[in-house]
N, C-alpha and C positions, 0 to 999 in steps of 0.2 A: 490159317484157313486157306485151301486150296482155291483158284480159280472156279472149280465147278463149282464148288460149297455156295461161292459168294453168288455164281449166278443161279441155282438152287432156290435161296436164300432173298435173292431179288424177286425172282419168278414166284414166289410163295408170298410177298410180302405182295404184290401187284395185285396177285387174282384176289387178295384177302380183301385189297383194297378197292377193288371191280364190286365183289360180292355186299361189301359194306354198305360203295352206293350205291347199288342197284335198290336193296333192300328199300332203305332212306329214301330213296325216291318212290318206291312203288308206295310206302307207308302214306309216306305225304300226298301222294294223288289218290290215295284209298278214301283217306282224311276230306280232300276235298271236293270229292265227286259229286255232282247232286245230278237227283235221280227229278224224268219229269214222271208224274205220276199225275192222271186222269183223273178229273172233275170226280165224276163215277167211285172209281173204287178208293178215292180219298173220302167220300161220303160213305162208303162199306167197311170203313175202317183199315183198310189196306193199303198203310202206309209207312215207313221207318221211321218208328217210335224215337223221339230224342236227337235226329238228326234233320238238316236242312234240305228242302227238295223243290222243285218245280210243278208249279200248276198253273193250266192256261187254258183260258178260252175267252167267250165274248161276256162285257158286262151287261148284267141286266139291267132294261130300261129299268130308269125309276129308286133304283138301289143305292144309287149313292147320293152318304147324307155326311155332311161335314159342320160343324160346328163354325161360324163366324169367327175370324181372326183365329184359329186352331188349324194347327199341322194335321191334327190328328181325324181319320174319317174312317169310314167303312162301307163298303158296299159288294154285292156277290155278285159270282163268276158261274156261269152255265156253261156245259158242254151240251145241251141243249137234250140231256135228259135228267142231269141232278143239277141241284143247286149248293154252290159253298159258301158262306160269307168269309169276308176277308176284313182284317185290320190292319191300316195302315197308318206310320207318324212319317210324315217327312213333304216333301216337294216333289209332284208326280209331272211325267211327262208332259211334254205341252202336248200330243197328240191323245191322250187317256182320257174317254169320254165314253157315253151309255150307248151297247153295241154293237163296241170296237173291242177288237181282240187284243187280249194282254196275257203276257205271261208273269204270274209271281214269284219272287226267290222267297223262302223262310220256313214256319215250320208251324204246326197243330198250336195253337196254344191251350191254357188249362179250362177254357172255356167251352174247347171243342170248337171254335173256329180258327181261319188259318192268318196268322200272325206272318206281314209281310214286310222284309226287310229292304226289298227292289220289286220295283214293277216297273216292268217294261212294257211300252206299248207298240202296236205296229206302226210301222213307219209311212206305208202308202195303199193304195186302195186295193191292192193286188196280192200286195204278201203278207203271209201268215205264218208264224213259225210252224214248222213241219211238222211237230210233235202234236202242235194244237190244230192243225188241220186233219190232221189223223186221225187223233180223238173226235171230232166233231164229226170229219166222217163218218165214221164207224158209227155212231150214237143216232144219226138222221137215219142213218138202216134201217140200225136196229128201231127206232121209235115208227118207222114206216112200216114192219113189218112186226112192229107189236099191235098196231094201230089194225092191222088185217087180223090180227087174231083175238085181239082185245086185251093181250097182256098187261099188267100193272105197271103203272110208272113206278119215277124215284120217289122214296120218301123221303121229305126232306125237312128237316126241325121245324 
């Protein structure tokens, strides 16, 4: 085999190998991406079916109920025009309290409420994740400017 051949032959074997991981990697970050998706059109049904996503806003006074000596509780999440209930088994934040802004990682379960694998809570008086401050904005808006015209709220179960 000639000298070009072999560097040909190298050059062909690299970019195969460039193209392979790029692929691989983009696959995997496909795989792991989670989507935040608003109080609102998680209650409108508008949300990816079968995979894991983000929802966040403030807990409702009053809404969280936990069984004595049990991991396991539940309580909903307002963007302060729908309401979602959520399910949690585990050990929650020390700051997650009725109010306070949280965001949930998981997904719909078969119930039609949202099944939470992490919940995060805010950390100090002041921040809010960006995503759940968004939503919440937008939703005081709108509810201040449905309130002028008399439009219908969210329905909620």
């Amino acid at each position: 085999m000639t000298p070009r051949r072999q560097r040909m032959w190298a050059i062909g074997l690299a970019l195969a190998g460039i193209v392979l991981a790029a692929t691989l990697t983009l696959r995997a970050m496909k795989d792991n991406m989670m989507f935040f998706i608003p109080v609102s059109d998680v209650v409108a049904g508008e949300f990816p079916e079968g995979r894991t996503f983000r929802v966040g806003g403030l807990v409702v006074d009053g809404s969280v109920h936990r069984e004595p000596g049990s991991l396991e509780m539940e309580f909903r999440v307002t963007d302060l025009r729908c309401e979602l209930p959520v399910r949690y088994t585990g050990v929650l934040p020390d700051l997650f309290r009725e109010g306070q802004g949280v965001v949930a990682h998981g997904r719909i379960g078969a119930e039609g409420d949202f099944v939470a694998d992490t919940i995060l809570a805010k950390h100090d008086e002041n921040y809010m994740a960006p995503e759940v401050a968004e939503s919440l904005a937008e939703h005081v808006s709108e509810k201040t400017a449905g309130l002028a015209e008399g439009s219908a709220e969210c329905d909620n179960p």
